[in-house]
MDTraj code that builds the backbone (N, CA, C; nanometers):
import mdtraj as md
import numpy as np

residues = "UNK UNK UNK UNK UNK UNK UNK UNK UNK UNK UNK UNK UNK UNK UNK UNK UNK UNK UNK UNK UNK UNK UNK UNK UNK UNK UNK UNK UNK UNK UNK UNK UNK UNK UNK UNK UNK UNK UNK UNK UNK UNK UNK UNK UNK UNK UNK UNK UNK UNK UNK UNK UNK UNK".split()
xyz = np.array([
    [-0.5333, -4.0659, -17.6836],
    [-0.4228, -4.0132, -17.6078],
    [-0.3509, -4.1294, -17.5382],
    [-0.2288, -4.1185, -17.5431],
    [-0.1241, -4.2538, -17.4711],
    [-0.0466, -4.1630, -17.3689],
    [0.0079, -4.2432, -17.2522],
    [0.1313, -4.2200, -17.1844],
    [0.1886, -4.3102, -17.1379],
    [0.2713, -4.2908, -17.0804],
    [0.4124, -4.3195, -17.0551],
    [0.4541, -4.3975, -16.9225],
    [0.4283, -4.5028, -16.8995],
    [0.4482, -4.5449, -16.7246],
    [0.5315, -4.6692, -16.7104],
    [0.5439, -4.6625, -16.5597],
    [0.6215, -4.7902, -16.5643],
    [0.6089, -4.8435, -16.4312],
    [0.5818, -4.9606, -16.3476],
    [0.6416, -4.9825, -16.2184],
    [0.7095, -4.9805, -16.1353],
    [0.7204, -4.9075, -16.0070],
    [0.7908, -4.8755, -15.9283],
    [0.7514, -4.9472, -15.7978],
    [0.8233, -5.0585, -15.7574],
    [0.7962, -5.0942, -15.6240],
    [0.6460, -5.1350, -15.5655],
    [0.5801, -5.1836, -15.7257],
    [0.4387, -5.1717, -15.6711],
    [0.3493, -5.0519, -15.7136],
    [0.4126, -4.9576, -15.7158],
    [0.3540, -4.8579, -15.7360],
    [0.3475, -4.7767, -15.9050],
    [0.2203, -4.7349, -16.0091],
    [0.2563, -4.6770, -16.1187],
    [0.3204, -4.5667, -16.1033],
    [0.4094, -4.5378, -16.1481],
    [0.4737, -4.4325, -16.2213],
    [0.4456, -4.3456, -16.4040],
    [0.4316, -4.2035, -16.3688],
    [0.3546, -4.1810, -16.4806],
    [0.5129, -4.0946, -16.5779],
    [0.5651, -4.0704, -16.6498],
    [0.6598, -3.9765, -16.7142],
    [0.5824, -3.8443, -16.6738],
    [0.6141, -3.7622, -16.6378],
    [0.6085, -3.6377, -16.6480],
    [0.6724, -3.5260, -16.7546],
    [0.6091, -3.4169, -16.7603],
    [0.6830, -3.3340, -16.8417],
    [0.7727, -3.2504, -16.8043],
    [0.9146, -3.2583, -16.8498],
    [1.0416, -3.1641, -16.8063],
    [1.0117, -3.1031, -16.7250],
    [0.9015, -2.9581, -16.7392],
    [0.8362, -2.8510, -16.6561],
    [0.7898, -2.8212, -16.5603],
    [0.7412, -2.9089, -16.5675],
    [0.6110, -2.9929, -16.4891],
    [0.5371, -3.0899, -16.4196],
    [0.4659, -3.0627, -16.3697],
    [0.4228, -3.2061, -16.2690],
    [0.2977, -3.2861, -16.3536],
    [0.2936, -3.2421, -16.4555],
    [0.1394, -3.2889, -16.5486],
    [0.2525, -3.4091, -16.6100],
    [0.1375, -3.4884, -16.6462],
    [0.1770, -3.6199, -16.6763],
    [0.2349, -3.5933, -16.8543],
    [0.3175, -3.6547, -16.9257],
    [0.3284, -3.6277, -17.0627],
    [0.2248, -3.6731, -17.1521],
    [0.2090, -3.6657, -17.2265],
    [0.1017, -3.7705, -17.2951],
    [0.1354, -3.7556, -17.5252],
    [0.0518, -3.8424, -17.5103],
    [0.0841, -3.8027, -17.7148],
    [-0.0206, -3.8841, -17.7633],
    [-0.0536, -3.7945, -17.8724],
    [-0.1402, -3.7707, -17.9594],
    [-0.2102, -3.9021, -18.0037],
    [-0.0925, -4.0037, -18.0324],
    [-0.0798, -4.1263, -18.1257],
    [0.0609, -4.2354, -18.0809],
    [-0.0025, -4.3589, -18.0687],
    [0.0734, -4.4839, -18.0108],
    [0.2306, -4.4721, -18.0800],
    [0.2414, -4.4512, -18.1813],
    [0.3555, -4.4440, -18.2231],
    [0.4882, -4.3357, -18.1719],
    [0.4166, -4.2133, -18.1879],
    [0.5503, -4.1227, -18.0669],
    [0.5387, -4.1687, -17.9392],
    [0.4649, -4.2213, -17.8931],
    [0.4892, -4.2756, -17.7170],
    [0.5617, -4.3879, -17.7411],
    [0.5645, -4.5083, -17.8094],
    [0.6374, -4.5897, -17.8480],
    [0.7648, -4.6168, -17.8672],
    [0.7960, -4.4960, -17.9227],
    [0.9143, -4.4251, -17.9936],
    [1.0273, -4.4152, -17.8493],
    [0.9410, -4.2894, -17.7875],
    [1.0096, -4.2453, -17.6923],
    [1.0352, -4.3208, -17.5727],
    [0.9585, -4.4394, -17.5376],
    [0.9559, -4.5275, -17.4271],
    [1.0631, -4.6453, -17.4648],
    [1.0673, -4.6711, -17.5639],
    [1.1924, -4.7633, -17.6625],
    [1.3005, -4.6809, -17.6189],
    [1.3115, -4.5532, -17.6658],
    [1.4440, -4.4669, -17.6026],
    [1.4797, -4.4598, -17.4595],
    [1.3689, -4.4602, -17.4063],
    [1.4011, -4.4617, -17.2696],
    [1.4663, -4.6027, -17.2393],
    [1.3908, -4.7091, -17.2634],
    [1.4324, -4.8185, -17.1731],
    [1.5367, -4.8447, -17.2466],
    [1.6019, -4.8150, -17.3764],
    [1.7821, -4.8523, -17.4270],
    [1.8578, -4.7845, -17.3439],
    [1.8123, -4.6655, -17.2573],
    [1.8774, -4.5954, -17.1722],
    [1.9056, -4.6501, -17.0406],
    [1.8157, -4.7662, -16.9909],
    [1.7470, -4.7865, -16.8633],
    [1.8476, -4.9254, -16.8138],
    [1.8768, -4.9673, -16.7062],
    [1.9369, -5.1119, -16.6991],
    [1.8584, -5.1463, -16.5805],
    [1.7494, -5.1081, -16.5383],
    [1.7244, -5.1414, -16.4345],
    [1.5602, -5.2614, -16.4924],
    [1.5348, -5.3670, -16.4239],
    [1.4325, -5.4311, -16.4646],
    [1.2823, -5.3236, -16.4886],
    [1.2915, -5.1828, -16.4230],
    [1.1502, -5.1344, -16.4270],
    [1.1731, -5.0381, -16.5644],
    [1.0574, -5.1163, -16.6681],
    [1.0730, -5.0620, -16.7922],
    [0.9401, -4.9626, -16.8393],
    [0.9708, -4.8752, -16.8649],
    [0.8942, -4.8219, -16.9482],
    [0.7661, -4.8715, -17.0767],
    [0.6303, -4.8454, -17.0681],
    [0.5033, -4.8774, -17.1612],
    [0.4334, -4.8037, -17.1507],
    [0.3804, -4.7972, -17.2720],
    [0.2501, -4.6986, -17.3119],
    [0.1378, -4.7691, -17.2820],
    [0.0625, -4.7033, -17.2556],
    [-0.1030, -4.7450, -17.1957],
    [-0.1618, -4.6363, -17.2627],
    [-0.3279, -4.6035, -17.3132],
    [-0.4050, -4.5337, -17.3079],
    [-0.4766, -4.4887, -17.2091],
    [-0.4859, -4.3749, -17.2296],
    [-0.5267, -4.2879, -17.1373],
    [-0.6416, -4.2768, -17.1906],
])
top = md.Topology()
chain = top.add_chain()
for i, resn in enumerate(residues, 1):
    res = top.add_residue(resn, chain, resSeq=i)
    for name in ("N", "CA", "C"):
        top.add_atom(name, md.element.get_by_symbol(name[0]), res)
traj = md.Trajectory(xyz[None], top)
C-alpha cells in the first residue's frame, strides 16, 4: 500500500480522500505516482508531493 504526502512547514501532510478525512492510499507504486506527478504539474509552490509506503 502507498500514499500520498508532502511537507508542510515542518509538518507531514497526508492527501486525503475527497469525502473524507481517511488518508488516500493505492494498491501499487505506480497509480500513486501517477497521481502525485499530476498533482505537483498543478502545484507552483516548492512543497511537492511523494509517495511513501505505508
Amino acid at each position: 500500500m502507498y500514499i500520498i504526502v508532502r511537507k508542510n512547514n515542518g509538518a507531514t501532510e497526508t492527501l486525503k480522500n475527497s469525502n473524507s478525512h481517511e488518508k488516500k492510499t493505492f494498491k501499487d507504486f505506480h497509480s500513486a505516482h501517477m497521481l502525485a506527478r499530476k498533482l505537483n504539474s498543478n502545484t507552483h509552490s516548492r512543497m511537492q508531493w511523494d509517495v511513501k509506503q505505508k
